[in-house]
Backbone bond lengths (Angstrom), bond angles and torsions (degrees), N, CA, C in turn:
res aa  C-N    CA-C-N  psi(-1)  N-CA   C-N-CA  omega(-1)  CA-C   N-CA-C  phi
1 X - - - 1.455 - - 1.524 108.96 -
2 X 1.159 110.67 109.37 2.016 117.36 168.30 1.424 120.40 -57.74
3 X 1.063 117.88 -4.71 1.305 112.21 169.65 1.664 126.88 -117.05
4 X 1.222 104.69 16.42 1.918 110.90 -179.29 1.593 114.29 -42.40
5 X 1.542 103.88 -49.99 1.586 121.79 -158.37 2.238 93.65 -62.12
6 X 1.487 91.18 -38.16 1.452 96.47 -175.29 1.406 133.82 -73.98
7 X 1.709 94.91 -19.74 1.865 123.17 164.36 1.470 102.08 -60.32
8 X 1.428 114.26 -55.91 1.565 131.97 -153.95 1.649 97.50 -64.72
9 X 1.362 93.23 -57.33 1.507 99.75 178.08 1.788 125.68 -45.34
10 X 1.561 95.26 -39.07 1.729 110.20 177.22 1.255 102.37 -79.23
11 X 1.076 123.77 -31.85 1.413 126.81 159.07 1.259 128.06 -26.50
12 X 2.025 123.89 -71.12 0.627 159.00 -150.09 1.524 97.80 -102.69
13 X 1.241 149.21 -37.68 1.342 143.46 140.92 1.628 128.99 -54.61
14 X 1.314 116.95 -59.14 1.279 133.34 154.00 1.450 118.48 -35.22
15 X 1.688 151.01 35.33 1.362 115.49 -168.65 1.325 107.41 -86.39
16 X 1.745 107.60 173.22 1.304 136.32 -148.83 1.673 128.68 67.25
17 X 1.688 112.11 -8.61 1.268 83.31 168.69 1.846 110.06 -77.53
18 X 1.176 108.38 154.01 1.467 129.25 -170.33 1.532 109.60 75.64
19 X 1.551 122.90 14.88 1.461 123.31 -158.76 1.212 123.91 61.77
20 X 0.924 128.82 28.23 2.261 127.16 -177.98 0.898 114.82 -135.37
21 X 1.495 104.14 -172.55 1.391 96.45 -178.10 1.663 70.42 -151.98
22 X 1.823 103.71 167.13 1.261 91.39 171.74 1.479 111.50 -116.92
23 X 1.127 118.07 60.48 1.548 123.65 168.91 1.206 108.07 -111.96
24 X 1.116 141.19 153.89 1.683 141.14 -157.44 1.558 116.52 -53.80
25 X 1.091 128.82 121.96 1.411 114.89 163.24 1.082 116.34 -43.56
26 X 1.603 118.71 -44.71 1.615 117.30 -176.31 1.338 99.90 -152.31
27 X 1.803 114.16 171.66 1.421 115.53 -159.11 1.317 89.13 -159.30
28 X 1.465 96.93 84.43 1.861 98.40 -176.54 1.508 126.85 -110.56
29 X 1.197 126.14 99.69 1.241 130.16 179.03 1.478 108.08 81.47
30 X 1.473 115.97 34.33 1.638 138.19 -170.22 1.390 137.44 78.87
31 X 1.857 102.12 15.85 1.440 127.23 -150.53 1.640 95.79 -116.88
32 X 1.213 104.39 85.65 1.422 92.89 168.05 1.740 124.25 -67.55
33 X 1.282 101.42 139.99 1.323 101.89 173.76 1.415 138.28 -128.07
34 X 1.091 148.77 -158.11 1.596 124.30 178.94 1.709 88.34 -174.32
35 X 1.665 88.82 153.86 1.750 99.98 -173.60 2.057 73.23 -152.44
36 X 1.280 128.80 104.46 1.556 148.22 166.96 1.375 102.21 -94.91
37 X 1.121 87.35 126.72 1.902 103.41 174.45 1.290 135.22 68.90
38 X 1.605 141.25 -154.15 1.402 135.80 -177.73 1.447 107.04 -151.84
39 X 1.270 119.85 28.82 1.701 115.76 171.87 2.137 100.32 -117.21
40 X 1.377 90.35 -174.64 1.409 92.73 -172.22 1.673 98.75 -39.88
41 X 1.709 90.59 158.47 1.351 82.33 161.98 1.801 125.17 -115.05
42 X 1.155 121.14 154.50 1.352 137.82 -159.70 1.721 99.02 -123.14
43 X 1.581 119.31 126.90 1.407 115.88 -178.23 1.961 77.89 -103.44
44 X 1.735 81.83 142.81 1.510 95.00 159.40 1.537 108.66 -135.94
45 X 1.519 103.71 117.37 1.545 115.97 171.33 1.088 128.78 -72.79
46 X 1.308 94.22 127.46 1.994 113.61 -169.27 1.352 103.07 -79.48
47 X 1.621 119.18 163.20 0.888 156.63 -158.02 1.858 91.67 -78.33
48 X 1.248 117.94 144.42 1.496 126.46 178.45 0.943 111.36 -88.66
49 X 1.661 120.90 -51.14 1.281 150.94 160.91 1.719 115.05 -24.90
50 X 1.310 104.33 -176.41 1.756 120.98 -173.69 1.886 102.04 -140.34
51 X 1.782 104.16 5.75 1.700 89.73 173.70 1.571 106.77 -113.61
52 X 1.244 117.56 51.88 1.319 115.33 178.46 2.105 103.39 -111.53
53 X 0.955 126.87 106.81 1.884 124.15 -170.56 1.718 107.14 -56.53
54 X 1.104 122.92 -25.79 1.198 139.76 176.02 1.816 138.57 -127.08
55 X 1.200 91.64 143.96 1.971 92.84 -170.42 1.521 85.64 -47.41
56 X 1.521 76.08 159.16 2.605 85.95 155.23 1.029 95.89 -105.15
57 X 1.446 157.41 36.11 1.239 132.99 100.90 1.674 133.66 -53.30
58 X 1.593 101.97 -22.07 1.718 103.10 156.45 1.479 125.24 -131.88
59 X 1.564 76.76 58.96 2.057 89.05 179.66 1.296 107.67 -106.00
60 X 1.286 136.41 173.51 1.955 135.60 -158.95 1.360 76.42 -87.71
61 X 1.528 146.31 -58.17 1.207 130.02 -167.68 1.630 111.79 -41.01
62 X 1.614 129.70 -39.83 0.924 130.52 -160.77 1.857 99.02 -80.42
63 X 1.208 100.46 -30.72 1.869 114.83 177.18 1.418 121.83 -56.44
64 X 1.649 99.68 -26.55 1.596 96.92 -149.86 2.357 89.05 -95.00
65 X 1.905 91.47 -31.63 1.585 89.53 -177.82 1.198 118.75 -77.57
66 X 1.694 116.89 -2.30 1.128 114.66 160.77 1.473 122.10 -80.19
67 X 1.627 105.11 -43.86 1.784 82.06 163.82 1.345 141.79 -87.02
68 X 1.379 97.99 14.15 1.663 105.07 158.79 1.745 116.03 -89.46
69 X 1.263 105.25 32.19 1.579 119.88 -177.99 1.597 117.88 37.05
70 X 1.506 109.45 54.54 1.345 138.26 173.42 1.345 104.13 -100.99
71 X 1.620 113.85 161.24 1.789 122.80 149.40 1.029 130.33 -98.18
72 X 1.167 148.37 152.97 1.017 126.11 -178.35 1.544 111.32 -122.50
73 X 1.276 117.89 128.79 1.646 123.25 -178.80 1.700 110.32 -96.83
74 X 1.458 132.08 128.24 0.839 108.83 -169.92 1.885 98.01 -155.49
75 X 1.132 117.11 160.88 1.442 122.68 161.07 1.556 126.23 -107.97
76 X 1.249 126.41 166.83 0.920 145.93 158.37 1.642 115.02 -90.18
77 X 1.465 149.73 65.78 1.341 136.01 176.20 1.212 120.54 -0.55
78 X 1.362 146.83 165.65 1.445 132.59 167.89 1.910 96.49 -83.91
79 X 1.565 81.08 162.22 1.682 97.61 178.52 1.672 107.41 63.30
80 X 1.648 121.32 20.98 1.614 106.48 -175.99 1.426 91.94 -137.95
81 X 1.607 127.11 164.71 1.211 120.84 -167.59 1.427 120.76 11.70
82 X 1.291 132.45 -132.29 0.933 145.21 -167.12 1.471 135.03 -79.74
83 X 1.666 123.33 21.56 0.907 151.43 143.69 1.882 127.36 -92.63
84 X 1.469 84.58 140.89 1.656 80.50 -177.64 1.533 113.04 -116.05
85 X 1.307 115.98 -15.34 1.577 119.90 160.62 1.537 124.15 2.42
86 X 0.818 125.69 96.82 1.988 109.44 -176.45 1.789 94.95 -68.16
87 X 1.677 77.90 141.90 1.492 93.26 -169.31 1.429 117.64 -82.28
88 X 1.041 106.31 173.18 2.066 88.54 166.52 1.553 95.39 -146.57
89 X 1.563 131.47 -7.68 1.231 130.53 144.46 1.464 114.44 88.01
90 X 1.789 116.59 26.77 1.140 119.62 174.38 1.563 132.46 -130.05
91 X 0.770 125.18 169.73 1.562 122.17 -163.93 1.582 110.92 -42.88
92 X 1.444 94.78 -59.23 1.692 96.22 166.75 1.113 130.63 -34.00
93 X 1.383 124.42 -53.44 1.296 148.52 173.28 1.436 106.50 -31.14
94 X 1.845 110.54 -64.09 0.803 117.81 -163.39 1.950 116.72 -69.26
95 X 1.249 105.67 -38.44 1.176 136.85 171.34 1.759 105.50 -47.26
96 X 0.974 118.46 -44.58 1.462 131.08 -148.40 1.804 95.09 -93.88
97 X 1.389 112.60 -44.41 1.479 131.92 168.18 1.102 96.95 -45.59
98 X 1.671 116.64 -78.75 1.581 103.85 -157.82 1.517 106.44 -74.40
99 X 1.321 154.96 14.86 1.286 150.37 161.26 1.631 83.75 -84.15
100 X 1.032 122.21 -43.23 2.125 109.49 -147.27 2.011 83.86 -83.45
101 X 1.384 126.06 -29.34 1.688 109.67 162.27 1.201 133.34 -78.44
102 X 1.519 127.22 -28.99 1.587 132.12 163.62 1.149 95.70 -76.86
103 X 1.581 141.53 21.77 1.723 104.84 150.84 1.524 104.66 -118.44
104 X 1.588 92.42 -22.87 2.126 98.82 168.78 1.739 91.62 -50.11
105 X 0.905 100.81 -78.27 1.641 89.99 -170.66 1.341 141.95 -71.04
106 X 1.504 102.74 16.88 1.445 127.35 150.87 1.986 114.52 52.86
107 X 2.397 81.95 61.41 1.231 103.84 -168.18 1.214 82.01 -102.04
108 X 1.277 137.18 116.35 1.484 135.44 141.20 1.253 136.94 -111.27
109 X 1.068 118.40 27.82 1.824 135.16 149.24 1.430 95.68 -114.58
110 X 1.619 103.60 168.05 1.260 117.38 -147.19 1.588 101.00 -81.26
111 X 1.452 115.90 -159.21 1.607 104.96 -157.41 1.320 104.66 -161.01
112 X 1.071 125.93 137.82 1.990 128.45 176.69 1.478 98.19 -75.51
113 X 1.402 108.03 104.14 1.509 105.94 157.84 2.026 113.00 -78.34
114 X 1.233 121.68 135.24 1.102 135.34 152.60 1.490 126.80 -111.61
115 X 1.229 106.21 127.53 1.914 97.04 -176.40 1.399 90.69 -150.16
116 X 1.410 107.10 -179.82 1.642 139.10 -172.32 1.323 106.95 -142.73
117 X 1.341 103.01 127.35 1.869 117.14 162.18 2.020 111.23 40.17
118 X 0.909 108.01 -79.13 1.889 82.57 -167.99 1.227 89.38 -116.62
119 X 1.795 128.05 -5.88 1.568 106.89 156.77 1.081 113.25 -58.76
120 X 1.537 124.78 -41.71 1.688 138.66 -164.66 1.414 93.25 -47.61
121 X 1.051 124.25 -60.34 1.737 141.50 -146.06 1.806 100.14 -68.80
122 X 1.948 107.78 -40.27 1.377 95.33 176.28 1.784 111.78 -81.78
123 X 1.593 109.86 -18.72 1.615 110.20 176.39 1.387 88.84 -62.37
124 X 1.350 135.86 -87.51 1.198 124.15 -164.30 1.192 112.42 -32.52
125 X 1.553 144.88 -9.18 1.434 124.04 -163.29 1.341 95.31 -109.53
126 X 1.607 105.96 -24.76 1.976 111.52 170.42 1.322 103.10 -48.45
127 X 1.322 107.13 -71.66 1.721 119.57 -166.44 1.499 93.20 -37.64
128 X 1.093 128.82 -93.20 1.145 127.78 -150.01 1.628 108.34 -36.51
129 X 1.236 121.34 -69.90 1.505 149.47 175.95 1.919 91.13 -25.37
130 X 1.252 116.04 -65.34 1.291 121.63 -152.82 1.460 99.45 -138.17
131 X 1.335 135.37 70.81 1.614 139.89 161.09 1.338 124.21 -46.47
132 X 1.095 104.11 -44.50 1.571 113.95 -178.64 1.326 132.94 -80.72
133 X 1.721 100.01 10.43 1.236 117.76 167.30 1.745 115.45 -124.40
134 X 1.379 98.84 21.06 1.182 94.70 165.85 1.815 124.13 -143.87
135 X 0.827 133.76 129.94 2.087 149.77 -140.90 1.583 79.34 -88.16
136 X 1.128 111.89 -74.86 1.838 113.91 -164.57 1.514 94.99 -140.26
137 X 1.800 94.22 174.36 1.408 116.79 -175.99 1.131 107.50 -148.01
138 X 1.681 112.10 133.87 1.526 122.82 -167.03 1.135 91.02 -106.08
139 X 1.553 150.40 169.64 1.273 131.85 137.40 2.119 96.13 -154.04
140 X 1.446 99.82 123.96 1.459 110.71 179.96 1.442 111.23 -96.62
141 X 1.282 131.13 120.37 1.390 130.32 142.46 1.824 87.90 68.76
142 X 1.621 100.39 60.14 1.470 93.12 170.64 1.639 110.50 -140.46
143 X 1.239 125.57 150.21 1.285 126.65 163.56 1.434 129.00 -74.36
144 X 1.603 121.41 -179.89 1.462 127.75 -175.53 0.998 88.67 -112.00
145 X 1.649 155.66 2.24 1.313 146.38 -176.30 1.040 99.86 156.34
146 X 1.852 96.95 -164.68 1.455 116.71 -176.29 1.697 111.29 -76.92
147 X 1.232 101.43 -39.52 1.500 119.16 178.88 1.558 96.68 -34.01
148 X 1.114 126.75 -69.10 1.046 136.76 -172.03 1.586 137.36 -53.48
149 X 1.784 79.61 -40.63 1.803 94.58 179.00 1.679 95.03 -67.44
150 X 1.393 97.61 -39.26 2.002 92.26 -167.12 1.706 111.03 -61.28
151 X 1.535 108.65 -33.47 1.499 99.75 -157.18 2.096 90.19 -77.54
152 X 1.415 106.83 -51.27 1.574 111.12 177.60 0.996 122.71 -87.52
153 X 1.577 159.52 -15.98 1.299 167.61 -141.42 1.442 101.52 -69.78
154 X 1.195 96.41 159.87 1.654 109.30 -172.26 1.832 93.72 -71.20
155 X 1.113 121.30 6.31 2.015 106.10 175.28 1.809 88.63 -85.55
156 X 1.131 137.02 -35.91 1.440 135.52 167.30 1.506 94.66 -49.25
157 X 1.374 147.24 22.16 1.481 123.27 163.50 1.396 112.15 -109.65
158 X 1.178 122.63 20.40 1.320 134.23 -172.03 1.631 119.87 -132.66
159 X 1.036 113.08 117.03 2.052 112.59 164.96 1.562 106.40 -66.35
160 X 1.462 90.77 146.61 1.685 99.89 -167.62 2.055 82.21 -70.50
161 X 0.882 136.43 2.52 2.062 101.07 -171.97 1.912 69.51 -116.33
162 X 1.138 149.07 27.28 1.780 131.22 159.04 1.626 97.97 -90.41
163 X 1.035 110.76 140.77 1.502 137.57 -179.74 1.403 94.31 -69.94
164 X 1.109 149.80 -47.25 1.670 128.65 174.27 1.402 104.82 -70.49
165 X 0.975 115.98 -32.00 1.747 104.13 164.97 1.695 126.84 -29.26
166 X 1.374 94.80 -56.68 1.499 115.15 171.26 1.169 106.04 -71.77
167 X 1.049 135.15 -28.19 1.838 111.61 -163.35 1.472 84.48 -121.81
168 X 1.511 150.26 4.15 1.574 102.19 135.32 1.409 121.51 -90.47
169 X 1.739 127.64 22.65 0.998 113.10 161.81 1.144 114.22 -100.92
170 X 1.565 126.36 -4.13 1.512 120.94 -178.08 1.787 98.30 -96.69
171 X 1.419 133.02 -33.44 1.121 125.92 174.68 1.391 112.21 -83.10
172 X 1.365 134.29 -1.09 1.451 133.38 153.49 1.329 121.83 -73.49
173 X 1.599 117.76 -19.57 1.512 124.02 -150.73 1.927 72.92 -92.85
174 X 1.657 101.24 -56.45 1.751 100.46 -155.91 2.002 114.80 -40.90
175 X 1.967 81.70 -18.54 1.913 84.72 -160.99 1.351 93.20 -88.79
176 X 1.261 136.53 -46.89 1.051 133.97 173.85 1.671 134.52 -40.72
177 X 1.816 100.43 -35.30 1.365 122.78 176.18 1.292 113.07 -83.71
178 X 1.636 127.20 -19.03 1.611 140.41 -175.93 1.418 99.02 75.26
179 X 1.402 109.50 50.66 1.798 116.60 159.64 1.243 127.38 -129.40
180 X 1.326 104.07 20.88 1.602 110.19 174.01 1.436 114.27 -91.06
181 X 1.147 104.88 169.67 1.705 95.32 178.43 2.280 90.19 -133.83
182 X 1.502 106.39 -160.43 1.141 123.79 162.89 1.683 109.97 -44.57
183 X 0.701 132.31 -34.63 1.896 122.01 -134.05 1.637 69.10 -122.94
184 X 1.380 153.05 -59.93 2.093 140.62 160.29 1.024 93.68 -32.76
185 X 1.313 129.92 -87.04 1.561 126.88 -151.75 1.349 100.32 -52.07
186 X 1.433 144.47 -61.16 1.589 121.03 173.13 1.289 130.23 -52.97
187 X 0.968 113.90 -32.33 1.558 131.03 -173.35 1.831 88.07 -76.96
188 X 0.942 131.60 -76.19 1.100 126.99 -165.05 1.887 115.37 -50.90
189 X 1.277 106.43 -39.24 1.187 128.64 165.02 1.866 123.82 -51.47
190 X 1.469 117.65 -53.06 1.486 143.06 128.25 1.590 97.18 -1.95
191 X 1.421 78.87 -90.02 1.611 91.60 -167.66 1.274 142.12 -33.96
192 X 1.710 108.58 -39.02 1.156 153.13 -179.82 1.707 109.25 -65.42
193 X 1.698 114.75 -52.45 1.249 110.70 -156.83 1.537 90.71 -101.94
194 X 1.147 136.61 0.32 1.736 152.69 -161.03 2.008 89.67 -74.97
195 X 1.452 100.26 -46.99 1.615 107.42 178.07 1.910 106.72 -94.70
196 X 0.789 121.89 10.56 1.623 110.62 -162.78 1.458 110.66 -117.41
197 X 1.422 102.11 7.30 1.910 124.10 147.25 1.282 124.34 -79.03
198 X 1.267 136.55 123.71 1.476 132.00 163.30 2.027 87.77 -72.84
199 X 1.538 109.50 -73.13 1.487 109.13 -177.38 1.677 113.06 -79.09
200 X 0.970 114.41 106.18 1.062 131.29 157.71 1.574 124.35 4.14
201 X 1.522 94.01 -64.07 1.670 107.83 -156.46 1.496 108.51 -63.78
202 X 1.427 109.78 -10.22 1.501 123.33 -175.10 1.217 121.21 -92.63
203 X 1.793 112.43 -1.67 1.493 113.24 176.26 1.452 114.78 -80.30
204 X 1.303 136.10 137.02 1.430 137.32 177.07 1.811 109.09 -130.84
205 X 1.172 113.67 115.82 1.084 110.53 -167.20 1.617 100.96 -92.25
206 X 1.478 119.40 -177.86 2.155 127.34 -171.09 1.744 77.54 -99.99
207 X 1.397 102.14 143.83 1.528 122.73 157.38 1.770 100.72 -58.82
208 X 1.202 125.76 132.91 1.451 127.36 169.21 1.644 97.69 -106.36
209 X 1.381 96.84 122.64 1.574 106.91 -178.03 1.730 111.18 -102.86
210 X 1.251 133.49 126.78 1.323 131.28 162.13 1.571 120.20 -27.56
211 X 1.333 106.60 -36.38 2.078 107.29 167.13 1.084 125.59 -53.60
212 X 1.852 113.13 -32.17 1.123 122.50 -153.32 1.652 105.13 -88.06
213 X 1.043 116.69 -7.71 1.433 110.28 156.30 1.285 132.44 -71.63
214 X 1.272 107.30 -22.83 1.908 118.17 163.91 1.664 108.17 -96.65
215 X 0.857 113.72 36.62 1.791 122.86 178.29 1.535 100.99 -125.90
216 X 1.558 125.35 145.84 1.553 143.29 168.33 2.167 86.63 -72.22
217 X 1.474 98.10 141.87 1.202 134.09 153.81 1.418 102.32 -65.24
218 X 1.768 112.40 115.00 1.696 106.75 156.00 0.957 137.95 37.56
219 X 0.928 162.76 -137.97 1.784 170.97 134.91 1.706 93.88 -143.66
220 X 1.181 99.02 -39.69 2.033 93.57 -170.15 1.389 95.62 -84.94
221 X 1.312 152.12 -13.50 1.381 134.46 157.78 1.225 121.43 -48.77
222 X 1.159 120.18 -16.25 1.618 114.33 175.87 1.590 101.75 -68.32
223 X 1.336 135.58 -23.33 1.560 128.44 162.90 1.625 112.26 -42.02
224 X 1.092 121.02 -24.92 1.347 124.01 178.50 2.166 104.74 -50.87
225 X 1.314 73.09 -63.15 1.945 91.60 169.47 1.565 134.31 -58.25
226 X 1.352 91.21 -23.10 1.457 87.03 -176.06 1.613 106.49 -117.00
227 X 0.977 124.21 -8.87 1.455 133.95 -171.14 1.799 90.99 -63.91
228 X 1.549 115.10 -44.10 1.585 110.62 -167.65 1.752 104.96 -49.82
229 X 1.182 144.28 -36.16 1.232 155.64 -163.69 1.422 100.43 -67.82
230 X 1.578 128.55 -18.43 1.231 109.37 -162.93 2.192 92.22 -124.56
231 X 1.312 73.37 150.38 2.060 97.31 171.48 1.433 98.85 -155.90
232 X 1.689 99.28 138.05 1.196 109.80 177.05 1.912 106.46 -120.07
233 X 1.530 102.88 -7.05 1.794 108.90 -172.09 1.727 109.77 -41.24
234 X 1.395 114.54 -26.79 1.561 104.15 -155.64 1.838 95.67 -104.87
235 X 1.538 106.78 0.80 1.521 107.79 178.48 1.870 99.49 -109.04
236 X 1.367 135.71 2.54 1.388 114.79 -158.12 1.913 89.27 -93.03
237 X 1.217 118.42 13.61 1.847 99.67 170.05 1.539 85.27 -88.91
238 X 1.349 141.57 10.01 1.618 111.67 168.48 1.711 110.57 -109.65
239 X 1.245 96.46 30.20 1.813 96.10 164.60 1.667 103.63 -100.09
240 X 0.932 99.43 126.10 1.887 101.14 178.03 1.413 108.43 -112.77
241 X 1.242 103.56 -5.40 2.088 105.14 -174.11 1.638 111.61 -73.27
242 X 1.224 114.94 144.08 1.844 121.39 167.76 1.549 81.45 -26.73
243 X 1.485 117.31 151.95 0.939 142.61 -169.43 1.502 122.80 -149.37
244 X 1.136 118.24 94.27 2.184 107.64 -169.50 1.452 94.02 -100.25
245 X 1.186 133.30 174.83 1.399 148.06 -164.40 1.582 102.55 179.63
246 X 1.194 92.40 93.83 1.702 110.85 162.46 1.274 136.65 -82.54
247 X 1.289 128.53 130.54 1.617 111.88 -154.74 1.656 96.18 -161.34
248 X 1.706 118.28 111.55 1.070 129.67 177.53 1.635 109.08 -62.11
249 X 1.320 132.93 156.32 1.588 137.62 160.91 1.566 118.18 -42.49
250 X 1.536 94.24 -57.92 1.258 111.48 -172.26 1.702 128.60 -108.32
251 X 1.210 91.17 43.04 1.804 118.07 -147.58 2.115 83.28 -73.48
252 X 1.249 125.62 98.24 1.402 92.81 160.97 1.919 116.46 -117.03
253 X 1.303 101.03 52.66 1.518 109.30 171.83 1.588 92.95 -114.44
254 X 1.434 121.09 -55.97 1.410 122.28 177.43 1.741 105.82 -115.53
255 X 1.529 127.59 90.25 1.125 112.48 -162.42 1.523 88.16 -83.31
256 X 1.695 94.10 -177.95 1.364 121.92 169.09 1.950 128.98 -22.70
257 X 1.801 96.92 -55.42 1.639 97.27 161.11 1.103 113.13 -72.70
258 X 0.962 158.18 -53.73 1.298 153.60 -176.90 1.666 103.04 -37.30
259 X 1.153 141.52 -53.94 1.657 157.41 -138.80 1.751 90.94 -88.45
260 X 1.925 111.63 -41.78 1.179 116.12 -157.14 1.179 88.45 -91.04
261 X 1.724 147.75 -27.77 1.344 124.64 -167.43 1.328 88.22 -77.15
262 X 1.644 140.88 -34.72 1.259 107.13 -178.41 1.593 135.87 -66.76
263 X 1.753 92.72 -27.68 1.037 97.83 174.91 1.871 132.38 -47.76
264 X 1.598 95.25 -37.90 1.739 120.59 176.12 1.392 106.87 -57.15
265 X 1.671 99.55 -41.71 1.981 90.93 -149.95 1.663 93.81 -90.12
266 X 1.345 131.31 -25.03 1.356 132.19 174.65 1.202 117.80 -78.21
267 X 1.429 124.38 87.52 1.482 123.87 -173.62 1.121 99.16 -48.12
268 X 1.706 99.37 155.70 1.490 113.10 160.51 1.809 105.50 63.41
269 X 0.845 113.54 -9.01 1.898 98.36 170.63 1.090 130.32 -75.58
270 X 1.487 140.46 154.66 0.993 166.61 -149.52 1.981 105.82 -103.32
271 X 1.493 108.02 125.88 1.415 76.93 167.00 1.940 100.61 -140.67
272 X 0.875 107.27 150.16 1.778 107.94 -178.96 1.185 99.46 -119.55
273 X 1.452 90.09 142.54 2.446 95.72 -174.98 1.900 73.44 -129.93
274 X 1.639 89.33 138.53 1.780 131.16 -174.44 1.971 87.80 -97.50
275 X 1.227 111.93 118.34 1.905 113.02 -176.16 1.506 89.82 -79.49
276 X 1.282 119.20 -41.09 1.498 114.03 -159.08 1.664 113.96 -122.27
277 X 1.640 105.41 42.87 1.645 123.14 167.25 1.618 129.64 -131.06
278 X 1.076 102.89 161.73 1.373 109.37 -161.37 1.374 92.36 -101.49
279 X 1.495 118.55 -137.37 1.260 134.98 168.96 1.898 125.43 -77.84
280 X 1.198 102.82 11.22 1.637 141.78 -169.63 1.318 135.02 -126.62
281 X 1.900 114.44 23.42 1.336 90.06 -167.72 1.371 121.29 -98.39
282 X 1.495 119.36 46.07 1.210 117.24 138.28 1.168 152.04 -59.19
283 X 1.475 101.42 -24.70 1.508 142.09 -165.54 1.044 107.05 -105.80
284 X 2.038 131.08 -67.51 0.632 152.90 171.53 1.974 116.28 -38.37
285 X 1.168 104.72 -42.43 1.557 111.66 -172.16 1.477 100.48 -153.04
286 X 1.390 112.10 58.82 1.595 129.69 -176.96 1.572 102.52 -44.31
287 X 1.499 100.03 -78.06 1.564 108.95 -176.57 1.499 104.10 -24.74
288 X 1.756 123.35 -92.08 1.054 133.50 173.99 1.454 117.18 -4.46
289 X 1.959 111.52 -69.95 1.240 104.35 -160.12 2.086 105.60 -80.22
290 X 1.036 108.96 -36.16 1.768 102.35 171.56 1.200 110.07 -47.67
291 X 1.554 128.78 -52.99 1.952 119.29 162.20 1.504 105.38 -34.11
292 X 1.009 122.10 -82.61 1.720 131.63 -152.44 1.259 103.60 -52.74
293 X 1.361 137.42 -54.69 1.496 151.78 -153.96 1.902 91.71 -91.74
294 X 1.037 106.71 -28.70 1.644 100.47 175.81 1.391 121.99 -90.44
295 X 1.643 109.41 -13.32 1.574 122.26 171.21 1.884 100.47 -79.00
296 X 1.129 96.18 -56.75 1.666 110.84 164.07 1.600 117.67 -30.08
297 X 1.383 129.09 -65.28 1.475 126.35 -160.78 1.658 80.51 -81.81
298 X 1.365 125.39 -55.12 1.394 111.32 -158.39 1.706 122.77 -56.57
299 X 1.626 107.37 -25.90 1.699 117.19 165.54 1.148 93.28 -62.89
300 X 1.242 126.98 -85.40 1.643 126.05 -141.59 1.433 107.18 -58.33
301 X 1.602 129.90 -27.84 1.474 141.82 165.92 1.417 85.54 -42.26
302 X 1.262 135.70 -90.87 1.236 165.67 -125.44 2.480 95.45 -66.89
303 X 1.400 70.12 -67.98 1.563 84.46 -171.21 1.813 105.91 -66.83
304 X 1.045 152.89 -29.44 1.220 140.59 152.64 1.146 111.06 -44.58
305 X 1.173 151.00 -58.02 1.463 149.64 -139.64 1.724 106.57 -85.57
């Protein structure tokens, strides 16, 4: 859908439609948090990372479960939007967040996780960690680890003699080494979403400003670094929850194998392939994916009880 950024925006001027607002429900001990809307509620896991332009409390993912008359529960990471928490940028972290918001908001039956790409990767690391707090699991265009990102990852979208070849391995090495500044982290970022369109018209690249070379890189880019430490492939036969697995055509951040080893190692899951999406097909094939993902929460609603 071409117009999300312009929903978000009416959003964000407009409050009360859907009852919210999108500034934190609460901001506890530097943890912003958010409780959106008045239907069941649905946790959607944020991004670990520092290349996302917006909270996932105002991402189209967060748009689309609201108009399927969902809530949406969500965090801010420390050190990203609207949290000030010093980060420390690891799985735990992330893990530890969403337990310290499903009890602020005093969720104690289990819960539809939904996530995307390296949120997916920390939902999957919830599920496992803590099952019994979670109803179902969405997970879009995401891996079982590092194992995975290395053998398929979007750096497989490049021939070693293409010039982005080289510069996401020289602006990966700088982030990895703690020598990047502002002006890597976009550029590298650029780079990243330049392939993570099937349609085109939907790519929007960050303004790169001449300052941003005398500016610190993120605080949440250090996830770049620490994410390698973690694999979950040889633990996903202990997810037993409804299970969806979303997987664009032309996915080359999480391609196609990547989608199917999860599909293998998560018994019993479900997986839907998008013909005409990239790493986006929320966006990419809106209509489509709000049907599927809304047939999805409403079974597994249904089938727990």
């Amino acid at each position: 859908m071409r117009y999300f950024r312009l929903i978000i925006l009416f959003l964000a001027i407009i409050k009360g439609i859907y009852g919210f607002s999108i500034e934190p429900s609460q901001i506890q001990r530097g943890l912003a948090m958010y409780h959106i809307g008045n239907g069941e509620p649905v946790f959607l896991m944020p991004y670990p990372h520092a290349s996302s332009p917006t909270s996932m409390a105002e991402s189209p993912l967060a748009v689309i479960l609201l108009d399927l008359g969902y809530s949406v529960i969500t965090f801010d990471p420390p050190s990203s939007f609207q949290s000030s928490r010093p980060a420390t940028c690891g799985m735990k972290e992330m893990i530890d967040c969403t337990n310290e918001t499903l009890a602020f908001f005093k969720i104690h039956d289990s819960i539809s996780l939904v996530s995307h790409s390296m949120g997916g990767f920390c939902a999957i690391a919830f599920t496992i960690n803590y099952p019994e707090k979670v109803k179902s699991l969405t997970v879009i265009g995401s891996p079982s680890g590092w194992k995975a990102v290395k053998k398929w990852g979007v750096q497989k979208s490049w021939k070693w003699n293409e010039k982005a070849y080289w510069q996401s391995r020289r602006w990966g090495a700088r982030v990895i080494l703690g020598m990047d500044n502002l002006k890597i982290h976009k550029k590298l970022d650029n780079l990243i979403t330049s392939v993570s369109y099937h349609q085109r018209k939907y790519i929007e690249r960050t303004p790169v400003l001449k300052s941003d070379r005398k500016k610190p890189a993120p605080v949440r880019a250090k996830w770049l670094k620490k994410v390698r430490k973690y694999d979950y492939f040889d633990e996903l036969e202990m997810i037993i929850v409804p299970t969806l697995i979303i997987a664009g055509k032309y996915d080359r951040q999480a391609p196609l194998k990547m989608c199917y080893e999860l599909n293998y190692g998560i018994i019993g899951s479900e997986m839907k392939i998008f013909s005409n999406s990239g790493h986006f097909p929320f966006i990419e094939e809106q209509e489509k994916f709000t049907k599927i993902i809304g047939q999805f929460l409403q079974y597994s609603s249904v089938d727990k009880k």
